[in-house]
C-alpha positions as CSV (number, residue, x, y, z in Angstrom):
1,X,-44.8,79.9,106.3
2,X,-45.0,76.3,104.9
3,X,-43.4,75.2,108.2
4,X,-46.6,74.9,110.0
5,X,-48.1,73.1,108.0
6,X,-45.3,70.4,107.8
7,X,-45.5,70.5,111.4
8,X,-49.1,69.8,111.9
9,X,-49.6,66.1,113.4
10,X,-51.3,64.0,111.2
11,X,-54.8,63.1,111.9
12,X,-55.8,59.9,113.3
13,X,-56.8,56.7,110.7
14,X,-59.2,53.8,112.7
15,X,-60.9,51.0,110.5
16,X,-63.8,49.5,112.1
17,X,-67.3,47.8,111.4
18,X,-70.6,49.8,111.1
19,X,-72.9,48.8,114.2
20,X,-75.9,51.5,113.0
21,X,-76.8,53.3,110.1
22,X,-80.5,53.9,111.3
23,X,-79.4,58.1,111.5
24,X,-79.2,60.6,108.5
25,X,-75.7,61.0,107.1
26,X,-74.6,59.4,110.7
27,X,-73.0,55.8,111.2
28,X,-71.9,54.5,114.3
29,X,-68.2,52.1,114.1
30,X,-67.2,49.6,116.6
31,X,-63.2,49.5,116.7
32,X,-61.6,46.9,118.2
33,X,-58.3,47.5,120.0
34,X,-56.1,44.9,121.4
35,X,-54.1,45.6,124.4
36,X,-51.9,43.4,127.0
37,X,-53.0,44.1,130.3
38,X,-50.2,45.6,132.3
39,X,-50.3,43.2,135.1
40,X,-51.4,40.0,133.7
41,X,-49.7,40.2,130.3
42,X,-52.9,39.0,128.8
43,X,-54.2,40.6,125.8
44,X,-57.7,42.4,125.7
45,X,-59.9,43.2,123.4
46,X,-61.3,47.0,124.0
47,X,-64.2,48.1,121.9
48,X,-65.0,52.0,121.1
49,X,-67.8,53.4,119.7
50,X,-67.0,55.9,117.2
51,X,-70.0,58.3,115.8
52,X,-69.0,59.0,112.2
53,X,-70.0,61.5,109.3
54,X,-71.1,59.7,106.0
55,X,-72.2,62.3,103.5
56,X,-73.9,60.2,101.1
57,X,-75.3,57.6,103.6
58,X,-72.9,55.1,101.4
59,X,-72.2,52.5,104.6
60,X,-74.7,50.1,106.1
61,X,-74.5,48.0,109.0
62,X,-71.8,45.2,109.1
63,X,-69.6,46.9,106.7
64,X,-65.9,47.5,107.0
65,X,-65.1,51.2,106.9
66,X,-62.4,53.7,107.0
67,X,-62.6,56.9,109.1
68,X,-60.2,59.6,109.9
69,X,-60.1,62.7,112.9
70,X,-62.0,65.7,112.0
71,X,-63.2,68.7,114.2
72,X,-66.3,68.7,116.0
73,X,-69.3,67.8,113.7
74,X,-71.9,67.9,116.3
75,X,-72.1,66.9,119.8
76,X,-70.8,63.8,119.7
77,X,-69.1,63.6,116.0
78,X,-65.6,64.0,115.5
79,X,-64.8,61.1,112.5
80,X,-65.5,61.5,109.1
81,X,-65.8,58.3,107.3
82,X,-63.1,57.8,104.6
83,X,-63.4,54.6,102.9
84,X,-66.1,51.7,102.4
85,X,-62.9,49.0,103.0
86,X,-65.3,45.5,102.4
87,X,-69.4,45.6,102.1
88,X,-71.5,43.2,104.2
89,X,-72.5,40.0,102.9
């Protein structure tokens, strides 16, 4: 019975910086991905915009945050924010 729960995949971790906090208990996070291009062997820089839960409105825009895979919050949320890793300055 405990087996499936050992089995369950583990739910994804991204770090990124706040971009907007102008929503209620909503932040938006820009993670930055590097990848090498498969032809040109050239690294790129891809950028996602992630729309993230904050419960207590605790992260504001240019801060370094920690958010993790959760089910569907609304349309378009599906993180939940984990962490404040380094506040603005």
């Amino acid at each position: 019975m405990s087996e499936s729960q050992d089995e369950r995949p583990q739910r994804k971790v991204r770090e990124g910086v706040v971009a907007s906090d102008a929503m209620d208990q909503t932040i938006v996070v820009l993670v930055n991905q590097r990848v090498r291009h498969p032809r040109y062997m050239r690294t790129i820089s891809r950028t996602k915009r992630l729309y993230v839960h904050d419960e207590h409105n605790d992260a504001h825009v240019g801060d370094t945050v920690e958010v993790v895979e959760t089910r569907p919050l609304s349309k378009l949320k599906r993180w939940r924010l984990v962490r404040v890793v380094e506040r603005a300055r």
